[in-house]
C-alpha positions as CSV (number, residue, x, y, z in Angstrom):
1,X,75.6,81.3,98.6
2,X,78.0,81.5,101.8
3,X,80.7,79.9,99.7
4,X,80.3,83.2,97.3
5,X,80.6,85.0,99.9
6,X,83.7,83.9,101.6
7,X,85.4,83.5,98.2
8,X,84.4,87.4,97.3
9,X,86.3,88.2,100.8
10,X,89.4,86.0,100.4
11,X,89.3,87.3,97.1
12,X,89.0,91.6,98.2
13,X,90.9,91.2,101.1
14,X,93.5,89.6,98.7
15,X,93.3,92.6,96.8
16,X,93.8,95.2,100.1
17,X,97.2,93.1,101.1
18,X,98.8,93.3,97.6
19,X,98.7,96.7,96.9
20,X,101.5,98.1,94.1
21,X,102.0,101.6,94.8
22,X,104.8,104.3,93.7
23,X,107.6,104.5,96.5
24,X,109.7,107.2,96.8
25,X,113.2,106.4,97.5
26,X,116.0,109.1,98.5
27,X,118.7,109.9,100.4
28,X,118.5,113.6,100.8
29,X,119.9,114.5,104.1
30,X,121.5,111.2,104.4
31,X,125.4,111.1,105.5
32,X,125.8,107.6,103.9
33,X,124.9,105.4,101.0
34,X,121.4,103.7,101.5
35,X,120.5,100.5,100.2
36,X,117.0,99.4,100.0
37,X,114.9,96.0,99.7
38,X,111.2,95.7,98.2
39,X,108.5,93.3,96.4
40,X,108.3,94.6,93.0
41,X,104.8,93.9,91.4
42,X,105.6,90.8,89.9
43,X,106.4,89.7,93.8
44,X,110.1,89.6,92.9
45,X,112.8,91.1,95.4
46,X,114.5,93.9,94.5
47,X,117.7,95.2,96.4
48,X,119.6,98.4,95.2
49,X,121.5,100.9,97.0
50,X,121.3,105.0,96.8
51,X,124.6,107.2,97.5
52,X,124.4,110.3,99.3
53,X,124.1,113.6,97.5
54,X,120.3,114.0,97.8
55,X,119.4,111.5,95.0
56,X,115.6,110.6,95.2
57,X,113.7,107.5,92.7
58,X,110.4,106.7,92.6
59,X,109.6,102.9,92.2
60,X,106.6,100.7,92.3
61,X,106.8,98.3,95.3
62,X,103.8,96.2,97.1
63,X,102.5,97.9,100.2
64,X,104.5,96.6,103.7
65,X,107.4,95.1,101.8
66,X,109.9,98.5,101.4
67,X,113.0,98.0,104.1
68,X,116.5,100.0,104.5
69,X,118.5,97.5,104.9
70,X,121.4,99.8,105.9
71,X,122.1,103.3,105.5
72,X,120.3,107.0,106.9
73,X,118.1,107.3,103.8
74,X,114.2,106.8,103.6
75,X,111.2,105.9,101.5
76,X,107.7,106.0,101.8
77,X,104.7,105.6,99.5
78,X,102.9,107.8,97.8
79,X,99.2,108.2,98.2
80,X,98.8,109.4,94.4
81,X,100.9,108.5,91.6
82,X,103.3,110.8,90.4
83,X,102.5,111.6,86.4
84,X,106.5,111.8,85.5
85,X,106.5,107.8,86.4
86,X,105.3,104.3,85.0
87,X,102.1,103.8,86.9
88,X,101.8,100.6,89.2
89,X,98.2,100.2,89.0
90,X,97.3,96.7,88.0
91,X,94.8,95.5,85.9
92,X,92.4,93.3,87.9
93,X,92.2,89.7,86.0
94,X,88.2,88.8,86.1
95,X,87.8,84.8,87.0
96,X,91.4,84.4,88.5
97,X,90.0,83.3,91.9
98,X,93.6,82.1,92.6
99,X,95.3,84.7,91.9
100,X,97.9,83.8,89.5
101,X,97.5,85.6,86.6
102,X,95.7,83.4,84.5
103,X,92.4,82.4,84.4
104,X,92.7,78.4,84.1
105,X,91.1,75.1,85.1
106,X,91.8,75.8,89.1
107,X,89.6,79.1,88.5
108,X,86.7,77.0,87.2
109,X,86.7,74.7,89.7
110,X,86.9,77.4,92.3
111,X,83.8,78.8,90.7
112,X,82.4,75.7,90.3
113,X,82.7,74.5,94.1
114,X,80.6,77.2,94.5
115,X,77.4,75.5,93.7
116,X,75.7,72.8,95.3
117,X,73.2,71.9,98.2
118,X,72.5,75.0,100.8
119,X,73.6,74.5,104.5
């Protein structure tokens, strides 16, 4: 039983550091062009830039991973998701204890190490 346990919190706290949320992205009120860096959902890095002119995108990026690399733009998350974009909310994948996706042979043996003699 204390094995569930600590595999439901590795797996939830998993979930709570690999958020995908909208970002907004702009540079209104900047004075020159922005570029930014970010984790897409598929943990990819992304790096585009944003001239000035008050241009403003909304993106989906993973929680903590959004940086200006160089510019006076800015960007922040958003705490609901704007209707005009593709949401980022993901799909949780039931039995993919790794995390990978796909629920395989490492997931049932996960599961499986589960069981045995009590401490």
């Amino acid at each position: 039983m204390k094995y569930l346990l600590t595999i439901a919190l590795a797996m939830s706290l998993g979930c709570l550091f690999s958020q995908c949320n909208q970002h907004v992205f702009s540079s209104v009120g900047a004075t020159e062009w922005t570029y930014f860096e970010y984790q897409d959902c598929d943990s990819s890095m992304q790096v585009f830039g944003i001239p000035t002119g008050g241009y403003t995108i909304i993106k989906c990026a993973e929680l903590g991973t959004v940086f200006i690399l160089n510019g006076d733009g800015w960007a922040y998350p958003l705490l609901t998701e704007h209707p005009n974009y593709p949401s980022c909310i993901q799909e949780d994948c039931q039995g993919d204890f790794d995390g990978d996706g796909i629920v395989g042979a490492e997931d049932l043996l996960t599961f499986l190490s589960s069981y045995g003699v009590c401490d």
